[in-house]
N, C-alpha and C positions, 0 to 999 in steps of 0.2 A: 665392165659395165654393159657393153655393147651383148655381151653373151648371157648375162644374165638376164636381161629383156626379152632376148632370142628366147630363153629358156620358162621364163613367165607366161609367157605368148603361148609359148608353147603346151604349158601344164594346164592354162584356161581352155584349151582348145579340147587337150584329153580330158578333163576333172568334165565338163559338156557332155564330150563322147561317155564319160562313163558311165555317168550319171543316167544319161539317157538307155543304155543297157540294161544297168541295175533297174530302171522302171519298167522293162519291157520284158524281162527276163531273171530277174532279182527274185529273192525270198518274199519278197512281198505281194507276188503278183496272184490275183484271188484263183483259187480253185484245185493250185496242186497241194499234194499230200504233202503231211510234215518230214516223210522221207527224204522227198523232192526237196525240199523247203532247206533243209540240214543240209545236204551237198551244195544247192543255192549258196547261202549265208558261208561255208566256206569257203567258197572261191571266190566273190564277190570280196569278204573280209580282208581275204589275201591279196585282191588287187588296190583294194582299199588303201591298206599298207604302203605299197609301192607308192601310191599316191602321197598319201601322209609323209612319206620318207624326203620325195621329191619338193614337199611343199614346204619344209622344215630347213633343207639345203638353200631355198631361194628365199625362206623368212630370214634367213642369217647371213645372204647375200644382201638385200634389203638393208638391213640394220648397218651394216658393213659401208654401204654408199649412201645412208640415211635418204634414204627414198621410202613414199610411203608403202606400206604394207599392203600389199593384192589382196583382196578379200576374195573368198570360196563359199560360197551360202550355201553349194550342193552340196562340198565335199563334207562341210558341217551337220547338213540337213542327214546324209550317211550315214555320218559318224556314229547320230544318235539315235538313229532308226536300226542300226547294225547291232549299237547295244543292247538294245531295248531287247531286241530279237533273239541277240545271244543270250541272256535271261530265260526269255521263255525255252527255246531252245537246248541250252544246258541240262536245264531241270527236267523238259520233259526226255533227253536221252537216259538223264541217271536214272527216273522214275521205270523206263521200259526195259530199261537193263535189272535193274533192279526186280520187278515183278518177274520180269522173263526169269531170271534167276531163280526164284521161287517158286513159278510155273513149273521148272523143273526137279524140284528135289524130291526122291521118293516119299514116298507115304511114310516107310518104317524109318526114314530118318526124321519126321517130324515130331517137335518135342512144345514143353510149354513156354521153354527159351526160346524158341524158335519162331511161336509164334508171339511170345511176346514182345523180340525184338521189331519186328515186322510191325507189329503194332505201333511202337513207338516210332518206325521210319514212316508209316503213312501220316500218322499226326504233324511229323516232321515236314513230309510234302505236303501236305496239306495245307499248312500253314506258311509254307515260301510259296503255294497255288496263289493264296489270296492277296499275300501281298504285292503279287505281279503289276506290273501298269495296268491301268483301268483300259488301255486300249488296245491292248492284246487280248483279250476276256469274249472278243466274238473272232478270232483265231481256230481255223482247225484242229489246231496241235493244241490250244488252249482246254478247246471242248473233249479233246480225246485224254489228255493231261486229268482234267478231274475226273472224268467218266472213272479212269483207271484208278486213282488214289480212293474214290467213291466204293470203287467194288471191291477194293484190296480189302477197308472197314470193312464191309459188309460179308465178307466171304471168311474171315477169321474168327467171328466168333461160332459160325457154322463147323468150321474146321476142330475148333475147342470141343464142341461137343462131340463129333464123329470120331475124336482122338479118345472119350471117354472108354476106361476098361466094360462099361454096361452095354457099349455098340457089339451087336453081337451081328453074325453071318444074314440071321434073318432080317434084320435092321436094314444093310445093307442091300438085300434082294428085295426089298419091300421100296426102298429108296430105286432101286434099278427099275419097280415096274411104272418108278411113276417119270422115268428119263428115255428121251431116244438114244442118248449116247450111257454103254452101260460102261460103270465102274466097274476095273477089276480089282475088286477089294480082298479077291483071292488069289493075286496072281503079285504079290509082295516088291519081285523083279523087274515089274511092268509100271504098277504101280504110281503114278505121280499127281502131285497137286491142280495140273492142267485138267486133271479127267473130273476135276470136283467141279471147274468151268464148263468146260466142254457141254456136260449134262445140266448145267443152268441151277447148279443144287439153290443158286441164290433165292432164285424163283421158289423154293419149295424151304426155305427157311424159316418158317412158321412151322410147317408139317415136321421137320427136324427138330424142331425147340418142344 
């Protein structure tokens, strides 16, 4: 009993310290990148745990010498800030892997599978964007999060058309005078879905349709 107090004492004192870390140096703290923010959220999560583990050993010690139950408000308050985060977090890694992915596949392996699966995965983030907590929605990674699912629609059915057999060489170099960054729509090897970004085709999606 006597070590179980020792050990309660003990875990208020850390579950404080930690608490007070995670606020000063956590996923949550305003102004860094969502890069930043994803190594944050896991090493915090993970010390979380350790906590969690230690609070579970001493809620079952508790119960054991029926004493009342230590309460944690921070370690709670954590808990559900950690999730919340891991949410947005999750989504926005699958969403950048995911386009990055895409970003990369050459021109000549682009089909109308291809992009109509893509179609179907942005509706798909798109639609887990909205339902997120209302108070992640002024989130960095939140704003970068749609920006990206926003251009992924926007950029495929540009794609659609440029995949048309009637795109011809000139189309292209007439596309090229109006970009600083030029497509090498001759160069098959080189080639890739970035360079349709790169040159902003979004911006001249009107003059493409």
């Amino acid at each position: 009993l006597k070590t179980l107090k020792k050990d309660i004492k003990i875990l208020v004192k850390d579950i404080a310290d930690f608490r007070s870390d995670y606020e000063k140096n956590g996923p949550m703290v305003e102004g860094i990148v969502p890069k930043e923010a994803i190594e944050r959220l896991k090493r915090f999560d993970e010390q979380y745990e350790v906590r969690e583990h230690q609070f579970k050993i001493n809620n079952k010690g508790e119960e054991l010498f029926g004493l009342q139950h230590q309460k944690y408000p921070a370690l709670e308050k954590t808990k559900a800030e950690l999730a919340n985060l891991k949410k947005l977090y999750n989504l926005y890694s699958e969403v950048i892997k995911e386009i990055t992915s895409f970003q990369e596949m050459l021109w000549v392996d682009v089909n109308s599978d291809k992009v109509t699966a893509m179609e179907e995965a942005a509706k798909k983030y798109g639609d887990q964007c909205i339902r997120l907590p209302k108070d992640l929605k002024e989130w960095q990674a939140y704003k970068e999060l749609k920006s990206s699912i926003e251009n992924l629609k926007g950029i495929l059915p540009v794609i659609s058309i440029l995949k048309k057999d009637a795109v011809k060489d000139r189309h292209w170099e007439a596309l090229n005078e109006k970009t600083e960054h030029r497509i090498p729509y001759d160069q098959p090897e080189i080639f890739i879905i970035e360079d349709l970004t790169k040159a902003k085709v979004l911006d001249l999606a009107e003059d493409i349709d």
